[in-house]
C-alpha positions in Angstrom: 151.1 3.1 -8.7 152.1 2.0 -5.1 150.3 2.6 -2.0 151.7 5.8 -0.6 151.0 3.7 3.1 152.8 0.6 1.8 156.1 3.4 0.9 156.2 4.6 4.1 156.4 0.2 5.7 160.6 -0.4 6.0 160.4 -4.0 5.3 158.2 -2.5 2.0 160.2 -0.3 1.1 163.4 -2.7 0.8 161.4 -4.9 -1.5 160.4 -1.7 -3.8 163.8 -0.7 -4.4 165.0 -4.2 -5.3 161.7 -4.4 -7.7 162.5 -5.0 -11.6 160.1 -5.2 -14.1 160.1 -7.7 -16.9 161.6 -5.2 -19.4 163.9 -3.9 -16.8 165.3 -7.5 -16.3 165.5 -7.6 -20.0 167.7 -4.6 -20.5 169.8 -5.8 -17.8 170.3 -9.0 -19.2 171.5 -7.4 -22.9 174.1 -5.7 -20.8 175.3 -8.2 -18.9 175.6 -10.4 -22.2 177.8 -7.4 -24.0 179.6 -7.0 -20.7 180.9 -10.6 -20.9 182.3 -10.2 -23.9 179.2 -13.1 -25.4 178.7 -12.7 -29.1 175.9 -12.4 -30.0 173.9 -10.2 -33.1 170.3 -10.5 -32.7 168.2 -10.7 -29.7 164.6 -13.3 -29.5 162.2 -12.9 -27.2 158.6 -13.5 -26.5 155.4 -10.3 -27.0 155.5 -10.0 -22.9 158.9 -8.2 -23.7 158.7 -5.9 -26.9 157.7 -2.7 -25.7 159.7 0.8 -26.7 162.8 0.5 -23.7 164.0 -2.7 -24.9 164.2 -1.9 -28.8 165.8 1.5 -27.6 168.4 -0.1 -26.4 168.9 -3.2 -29.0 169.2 -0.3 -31.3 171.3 1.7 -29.3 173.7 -1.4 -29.1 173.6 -2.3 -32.4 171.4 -5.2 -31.9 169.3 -6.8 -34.4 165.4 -7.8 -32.5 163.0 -10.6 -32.9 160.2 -11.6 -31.5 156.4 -12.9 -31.0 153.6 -9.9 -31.5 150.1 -10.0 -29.5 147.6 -10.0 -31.8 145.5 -7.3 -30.6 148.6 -4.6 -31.4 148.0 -2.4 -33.4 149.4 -1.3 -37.2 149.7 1.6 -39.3 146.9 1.6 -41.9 148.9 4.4 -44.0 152.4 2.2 -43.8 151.5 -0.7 -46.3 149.3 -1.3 -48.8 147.6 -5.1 -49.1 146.3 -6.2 -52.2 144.3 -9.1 -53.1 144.1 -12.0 -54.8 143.2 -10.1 -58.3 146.3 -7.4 -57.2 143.5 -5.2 -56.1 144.5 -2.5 -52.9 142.0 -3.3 -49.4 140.7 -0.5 -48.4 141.6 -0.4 -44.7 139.4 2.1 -42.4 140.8 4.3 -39.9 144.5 5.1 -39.2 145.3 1.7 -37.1 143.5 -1.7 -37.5 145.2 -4.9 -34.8 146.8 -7.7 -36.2 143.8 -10.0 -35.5 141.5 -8.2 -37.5 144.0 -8.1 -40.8 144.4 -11.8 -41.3 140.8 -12.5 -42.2 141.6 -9.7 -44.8 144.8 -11.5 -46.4 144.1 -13.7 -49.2 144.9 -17.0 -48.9 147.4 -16.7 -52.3 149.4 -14.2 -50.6 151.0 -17.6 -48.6 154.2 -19.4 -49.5 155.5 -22.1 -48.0 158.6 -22.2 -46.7 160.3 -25.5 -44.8 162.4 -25.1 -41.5 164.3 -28.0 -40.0 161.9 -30.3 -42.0 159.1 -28.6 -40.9 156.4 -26.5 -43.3 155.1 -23.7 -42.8 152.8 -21.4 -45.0 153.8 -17.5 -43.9 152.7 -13.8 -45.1 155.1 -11.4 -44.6 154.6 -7.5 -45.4 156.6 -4.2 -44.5 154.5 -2.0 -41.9 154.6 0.7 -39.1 154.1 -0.4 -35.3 153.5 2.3 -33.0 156.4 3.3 -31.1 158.2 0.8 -32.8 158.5 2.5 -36.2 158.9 0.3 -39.4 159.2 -3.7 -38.6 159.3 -6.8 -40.9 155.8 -8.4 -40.2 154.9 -12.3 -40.4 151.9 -14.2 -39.9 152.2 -18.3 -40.2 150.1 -21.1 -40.1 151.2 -24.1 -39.7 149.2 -25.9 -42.5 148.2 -25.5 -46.4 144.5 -24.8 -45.3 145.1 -21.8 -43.1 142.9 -22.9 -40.2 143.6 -23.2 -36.3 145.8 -20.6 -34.6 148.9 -18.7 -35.8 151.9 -17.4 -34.6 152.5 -13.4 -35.4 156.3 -12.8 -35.6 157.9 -9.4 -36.1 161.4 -7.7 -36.3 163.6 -4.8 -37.3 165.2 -5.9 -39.8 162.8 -5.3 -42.9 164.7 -6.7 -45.4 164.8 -10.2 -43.8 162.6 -13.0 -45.6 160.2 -14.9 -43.9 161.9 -18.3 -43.8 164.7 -16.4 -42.0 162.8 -14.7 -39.5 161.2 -18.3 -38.5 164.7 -20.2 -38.8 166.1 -17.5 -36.4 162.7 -17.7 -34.2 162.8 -21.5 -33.9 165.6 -21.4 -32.2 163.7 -19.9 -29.2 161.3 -22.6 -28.8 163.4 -25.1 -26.5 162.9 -22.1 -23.8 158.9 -23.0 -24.3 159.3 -26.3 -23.9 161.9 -25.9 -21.1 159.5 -23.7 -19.2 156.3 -26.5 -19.9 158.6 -29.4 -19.0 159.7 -27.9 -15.4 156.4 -26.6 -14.1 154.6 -29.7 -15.3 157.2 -32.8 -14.1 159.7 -31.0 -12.4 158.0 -28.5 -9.9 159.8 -25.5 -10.6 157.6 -22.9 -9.8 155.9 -25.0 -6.9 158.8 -23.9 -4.3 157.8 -23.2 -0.7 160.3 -21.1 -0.2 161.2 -17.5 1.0 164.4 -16.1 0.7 165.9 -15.5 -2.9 169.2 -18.0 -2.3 167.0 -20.7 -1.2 164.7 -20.4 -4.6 167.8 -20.2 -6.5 169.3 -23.6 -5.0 165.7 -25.0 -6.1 166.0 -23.6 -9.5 169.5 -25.1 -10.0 168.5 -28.7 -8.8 165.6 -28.3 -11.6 167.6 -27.3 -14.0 170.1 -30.3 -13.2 167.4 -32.4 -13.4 166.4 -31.2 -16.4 169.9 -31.6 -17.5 170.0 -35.0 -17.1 166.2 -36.0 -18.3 167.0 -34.2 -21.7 170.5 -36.5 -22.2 167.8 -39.0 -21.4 166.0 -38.3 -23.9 168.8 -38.3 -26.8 169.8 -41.1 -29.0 172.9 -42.7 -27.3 174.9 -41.9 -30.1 175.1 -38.2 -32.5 175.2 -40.7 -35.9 171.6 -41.9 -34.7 169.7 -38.6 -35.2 169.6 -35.6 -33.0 166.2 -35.5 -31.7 165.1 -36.6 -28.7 163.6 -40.1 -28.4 161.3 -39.3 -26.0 159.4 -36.9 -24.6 160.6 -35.4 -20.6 157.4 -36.3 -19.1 158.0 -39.9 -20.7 161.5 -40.1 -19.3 160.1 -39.2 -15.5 157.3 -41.5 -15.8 160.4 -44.0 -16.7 162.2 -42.6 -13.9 159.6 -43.5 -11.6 159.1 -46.7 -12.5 162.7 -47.5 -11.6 162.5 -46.4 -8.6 159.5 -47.8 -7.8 161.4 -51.0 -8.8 164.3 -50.4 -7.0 162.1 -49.9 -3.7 160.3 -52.9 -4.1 162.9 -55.4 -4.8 165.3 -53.6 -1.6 162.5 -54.4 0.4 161.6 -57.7 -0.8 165.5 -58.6 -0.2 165.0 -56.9 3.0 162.8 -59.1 4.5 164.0 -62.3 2.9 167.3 -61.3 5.1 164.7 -61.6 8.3 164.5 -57.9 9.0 160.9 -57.2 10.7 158.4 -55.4 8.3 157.6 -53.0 11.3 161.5 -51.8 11.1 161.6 -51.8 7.5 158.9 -49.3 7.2 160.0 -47.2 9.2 163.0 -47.2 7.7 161.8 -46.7 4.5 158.9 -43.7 5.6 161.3 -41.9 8.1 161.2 -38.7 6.5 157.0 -38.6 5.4 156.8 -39.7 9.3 159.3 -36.7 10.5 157.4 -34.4 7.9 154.1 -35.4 10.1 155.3 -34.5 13.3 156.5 -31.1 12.5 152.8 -30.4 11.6 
C-alpha cells in the first residue's frame, strides 16, 4: 500500500501510474506476443511469475503453462494419494502440506530416470491440486541416482504430460539463466548509473550486443563440429582482455620506438580516466 503523502507528490504520482508489476509485465508480454502474430503454444517461466492473473489469462488464450514452483507452496492433501515403496497409501495430515515437506516422504523407487539432451535426470511426477491454481502436473528432479543436493520443483497445466516432456520443454528456458548470470557477472548489466528509461535501454542493448558477440565466441567455428559452446562467457572476456591488453602494450611499445615522448603517450592513452577525474 502506498503512502497516501507520497500520492499527493506530482513527480510521485507520474511514476505510480507508469508502475507495473512483475505479473503485470507478464500479461503484457503474452499479448504483445499474440498481437504480433508470433507462434507460439506454451508459455515457460520462472516461480517469481506463477500466481492466479497470469494462468487466467494463458488459459483464457488458450495457452499451455510451465514453470518453476517455490518449494514452500502449498498442495492439496485430498487431491492425490502417494504410496510407498510396498504400494502402501501415506497418510498426509491436515488439508495442505508444502512441497518441501513431501519429498522426504516420496520413496526413493517412485524415481525414473529419464535423459534430456544427454543429460539424466531422475524425476517423480504425480497429479495434484495447487491452490488457486486448480489441478497441475507436478515434478520433482534430482539431478543424480542418489537423490541428494538440491532439486528443481517443476509444474504445469497440462496433466497428462510426462515428466521427460515437461523437463525437455523446461530446458529450453535455461539459456535466460545463464544469460542473466553471464551479464551481471562480466558484462555489467545491472551496474548502470543511469536515470532516464532511454538511456538504460541504450545500456541494455550494448550488453546484449556484447553478449551477442561473446556467445558466437564461444561456438565451434563450424555447425559439423558440435553445437555447444567451447567455452564458457566469462572465459571468452578474460580472453578478451588479454587482447587488449596486448594490443595496448605493443601500440605503445611501437609508440615509443617511433620517438614519441612517454609523457605524451600517456596522456594519450589515459585522456578519458584523466577527464573522468576532473569532473569530480
Amino acid at each position: 500500500e502506498v503512502d497516501p503523502l507520497l500520492v499527493e507528490n506530482p513527480d510521485f504520482q507520474k511514476l505510480h501510474h507508469q508502475f507495473r508489476t512483475k505479473i503485470d509485465l507478464g500479461i503484457e508480454l503474452l499479448e504483445a506476443a499474440i498481437q504480433h502474430n508470433i507462434p507460439f503454444g506454451v508459455l515457460l517461466f520462472d516461480s517469481w511469475y506463477l500466481a492466479e492473473e497470469l494462468v487466467s489469462m494463458a488459459r483464457y488464450r488458450k495457452k499451455d503453462w510451465l514453470s518453476l514452483l517455490k518449494k514452500n507452496r502449498n498442495l492439496e492433501t485430498n487431491s492425490f494419494t502417494l504410496k510407498d515403496a510396498t504400494g502402501k497409501p501415506i497418510p498426509l495430515e491436515g488439508p495442505h502440506i508444502a512441497v518441501e515437506d513431501l519429498v522426504p516422504h516420496i520413496p526413493s523407487t517412485a524415481y525414473r530416470a529419464v535423459t534430456v539432451r544427454d543429460k539424466t535426470y531422475w524425476p517423480f511426477t504425480l497429479a495434484v491440486r495447487l491452490p488457486g491454481l486448480g489441478k497441475v502436473r507436478l515434478v520433482v528432479s534430482f539431478k543424480n541416482a542418489e537423490l541428494t543436493g538440491t532439486y528443481a520443483v517443476l509444474v504445469s497445466n497440462r496433466v497428462d504430460w510426462s515428466a521427460q516432456r515437461i523437463l525437455t520443454l523446461y530446458v529450453q528456458r535455461w539459456p535466460i539463466e545463464t544469460f542473466y548470470q553471464d551479464s551481471k557477472g562480466h558484462l555489467g548489466l545491472d551496474t548502470y548509473r543511469m536515470r532516464n528509461a532511454e538511456a538504460i535501454g541504450k545500456h541494455w542493448c550494448l550488453v546484449f550486443v556484447a553478449y551477442s558477440f561473446l556467445h558466437l565466441d564461444c561456438l565451434p567455428p563450424s555447425p559439423t563440429k558440435g553445437s555447444f559452446p567451447l567455452k564458457t562467457i566469462g572465459e571468452a572476456c578474460r580472453q578478451q582482455a588479454q587482447a587488449l591488453m596486448q594490443a595496448l602494450i605493443l601500440y605503445v611499445h611501437e609508440r615509443l620506438q617511433l620517438g614519441q615522448k612517454a609523457e605524451d603517450l600517456f596522456a594519450y592513452v589515459f585522456a578519458k580516466q584523466q577527464t573522468a577525474m576532473a569532473r569530480c
